[in-house]
Structures are given as structure tokens and as C-alpha cells.
C-alpha positions as CSV (number, residue, x, y, z in Angstrom):
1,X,159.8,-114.8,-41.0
2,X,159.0,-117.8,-38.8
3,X,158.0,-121.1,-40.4
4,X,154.7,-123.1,-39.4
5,X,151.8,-124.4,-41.5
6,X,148.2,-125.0,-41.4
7,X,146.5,-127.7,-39.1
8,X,142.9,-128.6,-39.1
9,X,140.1,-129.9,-36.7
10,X,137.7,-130.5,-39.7
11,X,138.0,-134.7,-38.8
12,X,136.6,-134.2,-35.6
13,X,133.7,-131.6,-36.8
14,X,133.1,-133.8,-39.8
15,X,132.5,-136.4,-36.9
16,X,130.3,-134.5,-35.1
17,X,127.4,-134.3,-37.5
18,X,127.8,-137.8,-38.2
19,X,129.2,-137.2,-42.3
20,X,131.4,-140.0,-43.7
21,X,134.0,-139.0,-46.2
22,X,132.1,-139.6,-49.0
23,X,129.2,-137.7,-48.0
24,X,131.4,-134.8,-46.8
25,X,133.3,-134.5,-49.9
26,X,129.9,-134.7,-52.3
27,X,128.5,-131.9,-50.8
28,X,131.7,-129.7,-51.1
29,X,132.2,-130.6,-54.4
30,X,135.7,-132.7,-53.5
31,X,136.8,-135.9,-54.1
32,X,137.3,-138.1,-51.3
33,X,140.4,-138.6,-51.5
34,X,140.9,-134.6,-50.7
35,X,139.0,-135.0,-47.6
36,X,141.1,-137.5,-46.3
37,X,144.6,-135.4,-47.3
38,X,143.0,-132.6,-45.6
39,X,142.0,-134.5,-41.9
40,X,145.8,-135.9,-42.6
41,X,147.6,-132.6,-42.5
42,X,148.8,-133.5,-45.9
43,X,147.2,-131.0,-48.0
44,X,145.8,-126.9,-47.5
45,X,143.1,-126.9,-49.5
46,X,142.2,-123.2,-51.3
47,X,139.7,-120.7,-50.1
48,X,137.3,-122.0,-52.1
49,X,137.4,-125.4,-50.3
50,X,137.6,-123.6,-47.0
51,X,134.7,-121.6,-47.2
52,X,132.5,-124.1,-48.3
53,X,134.0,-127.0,-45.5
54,X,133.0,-123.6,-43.1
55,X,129.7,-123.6,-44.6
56,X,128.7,-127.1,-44.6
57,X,130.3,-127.8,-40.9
58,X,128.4,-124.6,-39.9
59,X,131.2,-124.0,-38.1
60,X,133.4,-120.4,-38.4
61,X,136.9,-120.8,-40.2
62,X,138.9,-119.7,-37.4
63,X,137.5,-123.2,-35.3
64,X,138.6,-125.2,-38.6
65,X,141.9,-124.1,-39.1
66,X,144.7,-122.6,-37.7
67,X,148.4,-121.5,-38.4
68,X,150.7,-124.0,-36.5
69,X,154.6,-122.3,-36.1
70,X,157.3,-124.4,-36.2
């Protein structure tokens, strides 16, 4: 099985409709601190998270995220 992990490009979508972190993270029900784990590559957040960063980025899943092999 080959190794990898998930990157993001929610930073530069978050950017895009002009959202700080703060903002960001109220409406997905988040602390900030999680947003800025996630943009850093330190943390996958769950399915939960991920469908509603898709949802409030209006942006598909597949554009946020993406499986990186090592």
C-alpha cells in the first residue's frame, strides 16, 4: 500500500471570498484554531468538517482536498 496524506487548498478559497479565520471557523461550527491546523497541513479534519468547509466555500470536495502520495 503506498503512503501519502491529505493536502488542502481551503487557505487560498477561504481567501477568495474574503473570510478571515474567525469568520470561517464560526460558520462551520470550528474553533479557529482548527482552521489554521487545517490551511497548515497539520490536521485532516472529519467528514463532518469537510462537507460543511465544501458547503460554505461553495466549492466541490474534490477542488478542496486531495490525496498527496509519498
Amino acid at each position: 500500500m503506498k503512503k501519502g496524506k491529505v493536502n488542502n487548498n481551503v487557505r487560498q478559497y477561504r481567501r477568495l471570498i474574503d473570510l478571515t479565520q474567525e469568520e470561517f471557523a464560526q460558520k462551520i461550527g470550528v474553533h479557529r484554531q482548527t482552521i489554521i491546523a487545517i490551511e497548515k497541513q497539520k490536521y485532516e479534519p472529519s467528514i463532518g468538517v469537510v462537507l460543511m468547509i465544501s458547503l460554505v466555500l461553495k466549492e466541490p470536495i474534490e477542488k478542496l482536498f486531495f490525496f498527496h502520495e509519498e
